[in-house]
N, C-alpha and C positions, 0 to 999 in steps of 0.2 A: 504494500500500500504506500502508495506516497502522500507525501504533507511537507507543508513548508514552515519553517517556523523561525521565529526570531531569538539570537542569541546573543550578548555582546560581542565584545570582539576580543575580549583575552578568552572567553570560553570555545570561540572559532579556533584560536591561534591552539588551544591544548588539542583540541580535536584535530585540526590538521597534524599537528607533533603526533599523537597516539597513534592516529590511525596509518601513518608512514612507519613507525618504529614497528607496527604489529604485521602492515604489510595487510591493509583492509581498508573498507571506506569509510569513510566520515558518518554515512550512514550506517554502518556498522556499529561503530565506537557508540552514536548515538543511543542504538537500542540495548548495546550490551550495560550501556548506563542506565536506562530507565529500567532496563531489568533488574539488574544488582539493586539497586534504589528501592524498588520494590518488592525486591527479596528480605532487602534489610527494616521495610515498613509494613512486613507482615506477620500481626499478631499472634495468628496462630503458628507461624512457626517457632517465633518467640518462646511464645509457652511450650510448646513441646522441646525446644533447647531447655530450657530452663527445667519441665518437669522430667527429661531423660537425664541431666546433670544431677537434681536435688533428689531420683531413684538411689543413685549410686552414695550420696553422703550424706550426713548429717545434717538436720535444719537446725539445731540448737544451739541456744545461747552457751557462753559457758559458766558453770557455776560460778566461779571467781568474778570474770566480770558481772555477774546478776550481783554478787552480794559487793562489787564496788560501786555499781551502779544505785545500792540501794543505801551504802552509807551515804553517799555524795547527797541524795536526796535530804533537804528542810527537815527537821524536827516540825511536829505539827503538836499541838497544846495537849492531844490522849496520848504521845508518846512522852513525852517529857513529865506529863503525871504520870503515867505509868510505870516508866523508869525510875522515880522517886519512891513509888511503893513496892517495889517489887516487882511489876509486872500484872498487878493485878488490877489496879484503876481504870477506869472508864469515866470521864467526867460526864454528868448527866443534868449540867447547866446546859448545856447546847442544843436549842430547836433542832438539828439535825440530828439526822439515824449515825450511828456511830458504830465500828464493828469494834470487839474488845476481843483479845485473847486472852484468855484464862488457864492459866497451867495449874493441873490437879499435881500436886506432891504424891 
């Protein structure tokens, strides 16, 4: 099929270069770009790289970084009670739902 179409003129100047080094036409070079282009913009390939990669290894966090991740995190007001008592506090001033751990000895 042919089509005409407009391109600057450093993107002329690579197609001309490409398509002498490969030893093909300009229209060549053209559609092997819109192809690769649209090999590299399609989704479902995507996914299937990525879900044949994530078959073969691990998707998880590693513990050390989850528990560096979780010191770095804010003290929030039921841990800093909490920690004062033991572990056992729950401040129940606060309109909001609040979770509490509670360790049985």
């Amino acid at each position: 099929m042919k089509t005409a179409i407009s391109v600057p003129e450093d993107v002329f100047q690579l197609s001309e270069k490409l398509a002498k080094k490969l030893k093909i036409s300009r229209s060549a070079v053209f559609a092997m770009g819109v192809k690769k282009l649209a090999e590299e913009h399609d989704d479902d390939k995507v996914t299937a790289k990525l879900d044949s990669f994530y078959a073969n290894e691990k998707a998880e966090i590693d513990p050390v970084i989850m528990k560096m991740a979780a010191l770095s995190l804010p003290k929030d007001e039921w841990q800093s009670n909490a920690a004062k008592s033991g572990g056992r506090a729950c401040p129940s001033r606060s309109p909001r739902v609040r979770v509490c751990r509670v360790r049985f000895l």
